[in-house]
N, C-alpha and C positions, 0 to 999 in steps of 0.2 A: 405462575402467571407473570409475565411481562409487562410493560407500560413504558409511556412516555407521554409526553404534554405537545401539543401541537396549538403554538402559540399564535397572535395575530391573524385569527381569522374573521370573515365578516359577522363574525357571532361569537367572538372573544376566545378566550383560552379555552382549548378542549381535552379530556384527558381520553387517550387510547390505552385501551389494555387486553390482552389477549394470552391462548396458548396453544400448545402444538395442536388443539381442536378448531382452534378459529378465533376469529374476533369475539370478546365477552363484553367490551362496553363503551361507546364511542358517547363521553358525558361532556356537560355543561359546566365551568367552572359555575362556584358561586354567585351569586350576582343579587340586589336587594327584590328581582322577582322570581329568581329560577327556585326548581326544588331542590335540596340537600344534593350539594356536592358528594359523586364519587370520590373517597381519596382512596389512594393505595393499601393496600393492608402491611403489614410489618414484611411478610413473608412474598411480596411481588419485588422480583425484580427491576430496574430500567435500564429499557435495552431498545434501543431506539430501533437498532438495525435489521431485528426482528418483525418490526413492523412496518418497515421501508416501503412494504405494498398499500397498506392502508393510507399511509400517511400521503405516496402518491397520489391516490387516487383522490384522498378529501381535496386535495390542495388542486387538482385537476377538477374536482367538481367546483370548487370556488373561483375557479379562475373562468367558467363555462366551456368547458373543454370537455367535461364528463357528462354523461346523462344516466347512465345506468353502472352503479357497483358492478364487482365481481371477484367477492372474497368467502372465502370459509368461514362460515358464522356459527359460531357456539352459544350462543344468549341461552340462557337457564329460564325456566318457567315451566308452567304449566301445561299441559296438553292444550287448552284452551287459548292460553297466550300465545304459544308458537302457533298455533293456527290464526288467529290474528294477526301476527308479525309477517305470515308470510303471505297473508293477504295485502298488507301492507305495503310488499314487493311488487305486490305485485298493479300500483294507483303507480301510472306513468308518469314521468317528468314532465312537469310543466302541468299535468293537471292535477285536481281534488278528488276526494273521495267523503260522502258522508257517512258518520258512526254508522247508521242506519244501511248503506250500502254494503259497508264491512260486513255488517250485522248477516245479511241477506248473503255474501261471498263466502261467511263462514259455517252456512246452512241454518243458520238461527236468526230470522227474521228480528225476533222477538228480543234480542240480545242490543241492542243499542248501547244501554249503562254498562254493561258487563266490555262489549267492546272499548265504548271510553276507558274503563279502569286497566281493561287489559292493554290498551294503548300508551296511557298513561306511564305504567311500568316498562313500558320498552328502553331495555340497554344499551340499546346501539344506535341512538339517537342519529336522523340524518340517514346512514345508509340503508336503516329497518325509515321508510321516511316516513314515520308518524306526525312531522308537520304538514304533510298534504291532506288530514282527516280534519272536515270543517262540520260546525252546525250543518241539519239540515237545509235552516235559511241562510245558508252560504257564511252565515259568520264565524269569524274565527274565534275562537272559545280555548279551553284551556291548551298550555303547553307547558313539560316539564321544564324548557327552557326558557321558559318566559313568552306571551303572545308576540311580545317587541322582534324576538327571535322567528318568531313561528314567521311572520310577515318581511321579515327581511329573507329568510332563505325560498317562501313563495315568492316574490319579488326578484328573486337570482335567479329563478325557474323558468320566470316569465309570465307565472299566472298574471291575468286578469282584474283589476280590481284589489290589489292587494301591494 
């Protein structure tokens, strides 16, 4: 596995990490509301130049230049979570999606909690874009990145109300 930190973004320090499968984890530094920082394992290397595609394109999504990824994604999980993450792909720029909606896109109506948790655990923070999945009543509710986060990169999007 490879990495590198892609610094000063409109949502702080972010860590990339990936391998010859794809991007594995696009994380949130620490911060006193996000969840546990990714950090490196012993055995990743950093290789910034490896990831020169990703790191483009974040910095072209933050600059509003990008709308839509287009990388090799490896993210590890469950049958149930890659079906969630790639539902996930598929809540357009600039708009929402609720748990509930996912729920219904991933054939399990009945799945709401199960999509939050599988949401929740998404790797690839941002490009899998699990900040556009809102409460039913439009509010914004948890992110691993923090809500502060979740409304500032709806806000980069242009959502509405946020």
């Amino acid at each position: 596995m490879f990495f590198c930190h892609l610094n000063d973004t409109p949502v702080g320090r972010l860590l990339i990490a990936g391998d010859d499968h794809g991007l594995r984890h696009v994380s949130f530094a620490k911060t006193h509301f996000s969840s546990p920082e990714i950090t490196p394992d012993e055995d990743w290397k950093h290789d910034e130049r490896r990831l020169e595609e990703p790191i483009r394109q974040l910095k072209a999504y933050f600059a509003g230049k990008l709308k839509t990824f287009d990388l090799p994604l490896a993210a590890e999980g469950t049958d149930f979570q890659k079906r969630v993450w790639k539902a996930l792909c598929q809540i357009p720029y600039g708009k929402t999606a609720s748990y509930g909606e996912i729920a219904q896109a991933v054939g399990n109506p009945a799945a709401s909690r199960a999509v939050g948790l599988a949401n929740g655990q998404n790797p690839i923070a941002i490009i899998v874009p699990c900040h556009r999945v809102i409460g039913k009543n439009g509010r914004l509710v948890g992110y691993g990145g923090g809500v502060e986060h979740k409304q500032t990169l709806l806000k980069l999007e242009g959502v509405n109300g946020y």
